[in-house]
C-alpha positions as CSV (number, residue, x, y, z in Angstrom):
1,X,101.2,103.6,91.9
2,X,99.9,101.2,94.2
3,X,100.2,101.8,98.2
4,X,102.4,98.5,98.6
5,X,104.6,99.4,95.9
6,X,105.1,103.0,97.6
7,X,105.7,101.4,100.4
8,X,108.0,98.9,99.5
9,X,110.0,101.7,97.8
10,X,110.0,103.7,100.8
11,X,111.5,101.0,102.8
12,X,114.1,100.6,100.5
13,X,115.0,104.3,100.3
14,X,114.9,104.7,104.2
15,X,118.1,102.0,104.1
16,X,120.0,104.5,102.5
17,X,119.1,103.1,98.6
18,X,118.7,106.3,95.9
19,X,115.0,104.8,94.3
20,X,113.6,106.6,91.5
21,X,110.3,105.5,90.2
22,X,108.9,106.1,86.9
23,X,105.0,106.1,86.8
24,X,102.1,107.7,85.7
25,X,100.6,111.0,86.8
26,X,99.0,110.7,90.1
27,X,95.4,111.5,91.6
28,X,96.7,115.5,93.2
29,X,99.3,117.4,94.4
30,X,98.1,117.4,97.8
31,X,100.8,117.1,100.8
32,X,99.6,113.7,101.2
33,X,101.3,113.2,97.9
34,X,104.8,111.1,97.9
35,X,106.2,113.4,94.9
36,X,105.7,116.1,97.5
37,X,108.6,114.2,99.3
38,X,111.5,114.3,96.4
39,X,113.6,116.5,98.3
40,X,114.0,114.1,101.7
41,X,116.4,111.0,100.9
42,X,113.8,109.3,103.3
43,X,111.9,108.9,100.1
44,X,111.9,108.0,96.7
45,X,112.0,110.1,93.8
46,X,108.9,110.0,91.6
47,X,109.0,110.8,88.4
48,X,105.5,110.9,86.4
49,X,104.8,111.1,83.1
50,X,102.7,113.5,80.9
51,X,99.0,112.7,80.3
52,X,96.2,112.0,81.9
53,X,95.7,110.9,85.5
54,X,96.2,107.6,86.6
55,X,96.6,106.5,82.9
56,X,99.8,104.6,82.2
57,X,101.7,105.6,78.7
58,X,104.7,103.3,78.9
59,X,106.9,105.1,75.8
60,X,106.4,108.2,77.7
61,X,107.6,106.6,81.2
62,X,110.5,104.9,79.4
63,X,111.6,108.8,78.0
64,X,111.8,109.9,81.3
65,X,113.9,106.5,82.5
66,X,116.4,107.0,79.0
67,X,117.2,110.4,80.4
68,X,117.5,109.9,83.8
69,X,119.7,106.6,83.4
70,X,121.9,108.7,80.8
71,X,122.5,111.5,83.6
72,X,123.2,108.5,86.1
73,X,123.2,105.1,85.5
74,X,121.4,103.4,87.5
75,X,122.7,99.7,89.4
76,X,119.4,97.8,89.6
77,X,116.3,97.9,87.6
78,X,113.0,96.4,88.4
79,X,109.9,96.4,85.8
80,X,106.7,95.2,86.2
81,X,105.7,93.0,84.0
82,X,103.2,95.4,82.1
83,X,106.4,98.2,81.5
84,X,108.5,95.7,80.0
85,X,108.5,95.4,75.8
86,X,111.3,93.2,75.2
87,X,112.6,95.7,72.4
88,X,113.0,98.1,75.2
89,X,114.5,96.0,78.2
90,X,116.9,93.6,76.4
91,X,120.0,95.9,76.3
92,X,119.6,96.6,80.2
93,X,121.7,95.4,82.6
94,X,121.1,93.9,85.7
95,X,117.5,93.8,85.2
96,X,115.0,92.3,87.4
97,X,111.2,91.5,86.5
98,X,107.5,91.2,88.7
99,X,105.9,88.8,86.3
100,X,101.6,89.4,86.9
101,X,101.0,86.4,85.4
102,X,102.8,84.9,82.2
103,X,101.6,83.6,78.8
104,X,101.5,79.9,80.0
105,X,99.2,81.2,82.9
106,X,97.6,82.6,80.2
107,X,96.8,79.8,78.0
108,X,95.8,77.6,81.5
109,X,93.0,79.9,82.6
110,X,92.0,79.9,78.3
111,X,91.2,76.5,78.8
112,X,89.9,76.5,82.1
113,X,87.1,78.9,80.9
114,X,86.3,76.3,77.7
115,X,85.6,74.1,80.0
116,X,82.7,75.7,81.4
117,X,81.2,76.1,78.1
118,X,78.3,73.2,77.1
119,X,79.9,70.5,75.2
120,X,77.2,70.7,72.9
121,X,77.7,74.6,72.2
122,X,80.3,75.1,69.3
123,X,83.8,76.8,70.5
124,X,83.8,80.7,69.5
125,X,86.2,82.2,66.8
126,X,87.6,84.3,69.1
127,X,88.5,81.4,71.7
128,X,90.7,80.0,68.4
129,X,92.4,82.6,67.7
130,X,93.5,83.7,71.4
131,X,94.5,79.9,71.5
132,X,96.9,80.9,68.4
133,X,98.0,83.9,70.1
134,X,98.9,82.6,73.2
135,X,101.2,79.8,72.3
136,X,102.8,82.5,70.0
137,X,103.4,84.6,73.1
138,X,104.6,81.3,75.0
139,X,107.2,80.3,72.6
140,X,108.3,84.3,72.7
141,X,108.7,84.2,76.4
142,X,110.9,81.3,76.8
143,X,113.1,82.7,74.3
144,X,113.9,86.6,75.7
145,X,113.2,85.9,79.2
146,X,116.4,84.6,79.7
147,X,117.4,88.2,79.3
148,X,116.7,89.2,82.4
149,X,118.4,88.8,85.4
150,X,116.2,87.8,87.8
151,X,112.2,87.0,87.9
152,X,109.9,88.1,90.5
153,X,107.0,85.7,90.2
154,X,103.7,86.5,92.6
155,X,102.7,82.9,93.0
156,X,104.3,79.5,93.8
157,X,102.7,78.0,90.8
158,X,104.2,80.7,88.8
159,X,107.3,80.6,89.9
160,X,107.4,76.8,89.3
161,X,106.8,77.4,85.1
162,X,109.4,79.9,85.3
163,X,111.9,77.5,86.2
164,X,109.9,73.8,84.5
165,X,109.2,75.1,81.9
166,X,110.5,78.5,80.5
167,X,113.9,77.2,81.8
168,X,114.9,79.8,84.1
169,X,117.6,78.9,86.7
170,X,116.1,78.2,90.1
171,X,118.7,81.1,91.2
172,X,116.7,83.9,89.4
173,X,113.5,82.5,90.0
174,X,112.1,84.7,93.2
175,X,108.7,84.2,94.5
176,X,107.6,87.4,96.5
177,X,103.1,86.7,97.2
178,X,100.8,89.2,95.9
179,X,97.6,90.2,94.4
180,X,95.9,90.7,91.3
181,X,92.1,92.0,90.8
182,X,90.5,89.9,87.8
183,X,87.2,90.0,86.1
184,X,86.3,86.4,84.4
185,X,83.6,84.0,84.3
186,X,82.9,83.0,87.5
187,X,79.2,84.5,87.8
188,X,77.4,81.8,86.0
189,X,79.3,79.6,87.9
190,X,78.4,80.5,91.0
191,X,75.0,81.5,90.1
192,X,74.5,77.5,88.9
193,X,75.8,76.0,91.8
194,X,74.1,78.0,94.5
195,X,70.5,78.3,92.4
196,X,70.8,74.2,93.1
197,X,72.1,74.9,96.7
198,X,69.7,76.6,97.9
199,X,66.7,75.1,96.4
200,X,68.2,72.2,98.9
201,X,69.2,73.4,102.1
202,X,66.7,76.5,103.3
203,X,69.3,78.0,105.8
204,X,71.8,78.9,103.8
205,X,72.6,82.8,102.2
206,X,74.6,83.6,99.7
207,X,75.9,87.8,100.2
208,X,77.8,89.5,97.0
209,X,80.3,92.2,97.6
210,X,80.5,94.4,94.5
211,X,78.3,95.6,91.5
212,X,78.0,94.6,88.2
213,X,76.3,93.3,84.8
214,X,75.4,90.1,87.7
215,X,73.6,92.2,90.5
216,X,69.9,92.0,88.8
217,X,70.9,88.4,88.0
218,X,71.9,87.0,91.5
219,X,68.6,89.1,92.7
220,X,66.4,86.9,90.5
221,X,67.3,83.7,93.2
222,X,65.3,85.7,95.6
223,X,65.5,86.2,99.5
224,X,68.1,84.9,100.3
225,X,70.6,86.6,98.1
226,X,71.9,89.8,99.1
227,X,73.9,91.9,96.8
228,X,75.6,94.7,98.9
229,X,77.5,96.7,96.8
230,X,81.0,98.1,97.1
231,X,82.6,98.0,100.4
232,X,85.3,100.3,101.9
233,X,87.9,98.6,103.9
234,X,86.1,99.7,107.0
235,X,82.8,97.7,106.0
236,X,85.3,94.5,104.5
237,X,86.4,94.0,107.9
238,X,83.2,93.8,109.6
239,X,81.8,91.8,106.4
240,X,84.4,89.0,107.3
241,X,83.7,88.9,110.8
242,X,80.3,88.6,109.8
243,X,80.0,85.6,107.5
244,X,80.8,81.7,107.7
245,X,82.8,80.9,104.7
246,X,84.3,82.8,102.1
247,X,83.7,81.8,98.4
248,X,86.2,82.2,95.7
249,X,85.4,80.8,92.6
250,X,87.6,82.0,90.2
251,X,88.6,80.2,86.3
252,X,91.6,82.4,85.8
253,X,95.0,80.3,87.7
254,X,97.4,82.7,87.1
255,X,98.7,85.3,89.5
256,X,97.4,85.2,93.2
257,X,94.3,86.6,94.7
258,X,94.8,87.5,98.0
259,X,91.2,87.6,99.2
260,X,91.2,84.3,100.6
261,X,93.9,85.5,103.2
262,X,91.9,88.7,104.2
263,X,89.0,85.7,104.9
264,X,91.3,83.5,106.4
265,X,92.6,86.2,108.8
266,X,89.1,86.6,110.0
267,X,89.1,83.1,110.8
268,X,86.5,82.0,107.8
269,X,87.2,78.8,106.4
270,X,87.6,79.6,102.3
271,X,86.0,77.7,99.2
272,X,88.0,78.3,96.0
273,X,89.1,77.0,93.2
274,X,92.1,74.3,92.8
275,X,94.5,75.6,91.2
276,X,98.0,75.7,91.8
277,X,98.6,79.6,92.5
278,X,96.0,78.6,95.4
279,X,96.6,74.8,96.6
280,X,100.9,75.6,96.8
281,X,99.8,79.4,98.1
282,X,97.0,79.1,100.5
283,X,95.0,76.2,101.0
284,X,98.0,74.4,101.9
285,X,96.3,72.2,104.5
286,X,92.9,71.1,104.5
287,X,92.0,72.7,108.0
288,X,92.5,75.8,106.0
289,X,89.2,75.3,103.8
290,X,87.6,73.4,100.6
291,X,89.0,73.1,97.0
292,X,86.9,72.4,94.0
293,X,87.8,71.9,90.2
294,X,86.7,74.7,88.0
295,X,83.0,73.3,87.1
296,X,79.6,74.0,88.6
297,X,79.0,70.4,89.6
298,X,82.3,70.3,91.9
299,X,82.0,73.9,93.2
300,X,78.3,72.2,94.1
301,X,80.1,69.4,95.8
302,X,82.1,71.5,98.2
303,X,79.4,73.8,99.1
304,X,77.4,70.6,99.8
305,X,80.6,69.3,102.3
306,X,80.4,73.0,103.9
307,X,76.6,72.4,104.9
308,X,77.1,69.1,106.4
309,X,80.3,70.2,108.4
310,X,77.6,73.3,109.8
311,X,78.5,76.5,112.0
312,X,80.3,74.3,114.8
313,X,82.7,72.7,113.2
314,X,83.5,75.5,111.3
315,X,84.2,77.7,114.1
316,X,86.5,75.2,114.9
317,X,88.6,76.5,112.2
318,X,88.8,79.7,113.2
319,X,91.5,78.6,115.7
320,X,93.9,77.7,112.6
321,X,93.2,80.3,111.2
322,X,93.8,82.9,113.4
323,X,97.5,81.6,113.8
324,X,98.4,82.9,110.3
325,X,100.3,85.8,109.4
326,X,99.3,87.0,106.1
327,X,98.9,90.1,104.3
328,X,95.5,91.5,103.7
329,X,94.6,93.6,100.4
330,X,91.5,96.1,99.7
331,X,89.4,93.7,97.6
332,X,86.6,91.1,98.3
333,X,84.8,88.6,96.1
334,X,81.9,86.4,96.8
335,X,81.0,84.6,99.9
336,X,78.1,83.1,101.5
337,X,76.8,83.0,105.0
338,X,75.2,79.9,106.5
339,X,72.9,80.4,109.7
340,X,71.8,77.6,112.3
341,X,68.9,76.0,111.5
């Protein structure tokens, strides 16, 4: 269970709600523990599953909820969007749902992620036959989510197709902000555009948070590429007071990364991607950063505007920046660091 969940659910209990959450077995048993906390209403009531730690078996969870909501039904439900088979939820009442991204979202990013390919390179099998899945699962959604009571989207973008195009009335759309951790295509993307970058402007660094298949690749630019590993939350903070601009390149739109506000807080002007989930979300105002369309040649163009705007201007920023209130999360991406020349 994640720590915002827990402490979401510990809010709610501390009003004086009974919360019981179904989830899978947890890292110890140490006092640190919050199933160590059942007995005080101050808490919620955790239930976990059998199996192996940290591994979610969502028959076994639902077991536990059957019984439990036998001994006691229970008034409001909430799912997350990866607990919630339709053969299982559509006889509950008063159910509401955290949608992590839907099957439209889906299909978006699908394309997206074509688009990168060369045109001249033939489309893969296996891009086909997700195409045919997805549109399958589309058509599916629209029909049984009207089943649920109420939709808890985690973008702005999101919570627009629930209602445009799934249907949904606007009253049982809710849009609540959060984050997702994805692993897509961005690499080559970024790898492309900065090679270029770089091989222009001699003052400019690019630093990668994080390991992966990509460390020996981003090495092979030379010098002026640092790959640093992972980061504890410590180290994050002093990373984003440390660098310029903070680059976010990602080809999947759906859900909401909420890395560009941990940069933002720091005051660091942000480069990402424009897609809805982002340009409705975060870069709401272009004070706020640089948007780019999902293609090395445009992520290129922005990082060229970044260079010409230099250090000053983008200190500037920091002012705006500083003046927003946003939640910060324990993940970081890409970014690059630009020094005077």
């Amino acid at each position: 269970m994640e720590s915002h969940a827990y402490t979401l659910h510990t809010a709610l209990a501390r009003r004086g709600h009974h919360v019981h959450v179904f989830t899978s077995p947890l890292v110890n048993n140490s006092s640190d523990q919050p199933e160590s906390r059942t007995s005080s209403s101050n808490y919620p009531r955790i239930h976990c599953h059998e199996g192996e730690v940290g591994k979610w078996r969502r028959n076994k969870a639902w077991e536990l909820f059957d019984e439990e909501n036998l001994h006691e039904p229970f008034d409001v439900i909430h799912l997350e969007s990866v607990a919630r088979p339709h053969r299982l939820a559509r006889n509950l009442k008063n159910l509401s749902v955290s949608l992590h991204g839907i099957a439209l979202e889906s299909l978006q990013s699908n394309i997206y992620q074509d688009l990168t390919r060369n045109p001249h390179e033939p489309m893969s099998p296996a891009f086909n036959d997700s195409l045919y899945g997805v549109v399958s699962k589309v058509l599916n959604e629209i029909r049984f989510f009207h089943d649920y009571n109420h939709h808890v989207a985690i973008s702005d973008s999101c919570g627009e197709m629930l209602r445009d195009v799934y249907q949904i009335p606007r009253r049982r759309v809710h849009v609540i902000l959060n984050g997702v951790d994805e692993n897509d295509k961005e690499h080559p993307q970024l790898y492309k555009a900065f090679s270029k970058l770089i091989a222009k402007h001699h003052h400019v660094y690019l630093i990668v948070v994080g390991t992966g298949p990509w460390e020996n690749r981003y090495k092979e630019l030379g010098p002026r590429i640092r790959v640093l590993g992972s980061m504890s939350s410590f180290e994050l903070t002093a990373f984003y007071n440390a660098i310029d601009v903070f680059v976010n390149p990602t080809l999947r739109p759906q859900g909401l990364d909420l890395t560009p506000m941990e940069a933002m807080m720091s005051g660091k002007a942000v480069v990402a991607s424009r897609f809805p989930s982002i340009k409705d979300s975060i870069i709401v105002d272009d004070e706020f950063g640089f948007m780019f369309s999902p293609n090395v040649e445009s992520l290129l163009e922005a990082s060229e505007e970044v260079v010409r705007e230099g250090p000053k201007r983008l200190a500037r920023r920091k002012r705006t920046h500083k003046n927003m209130q946003l939640p910060c999360s324990q993940q970081a991406r890409w970014h690059w660091h630009m020094k005077d020349c």
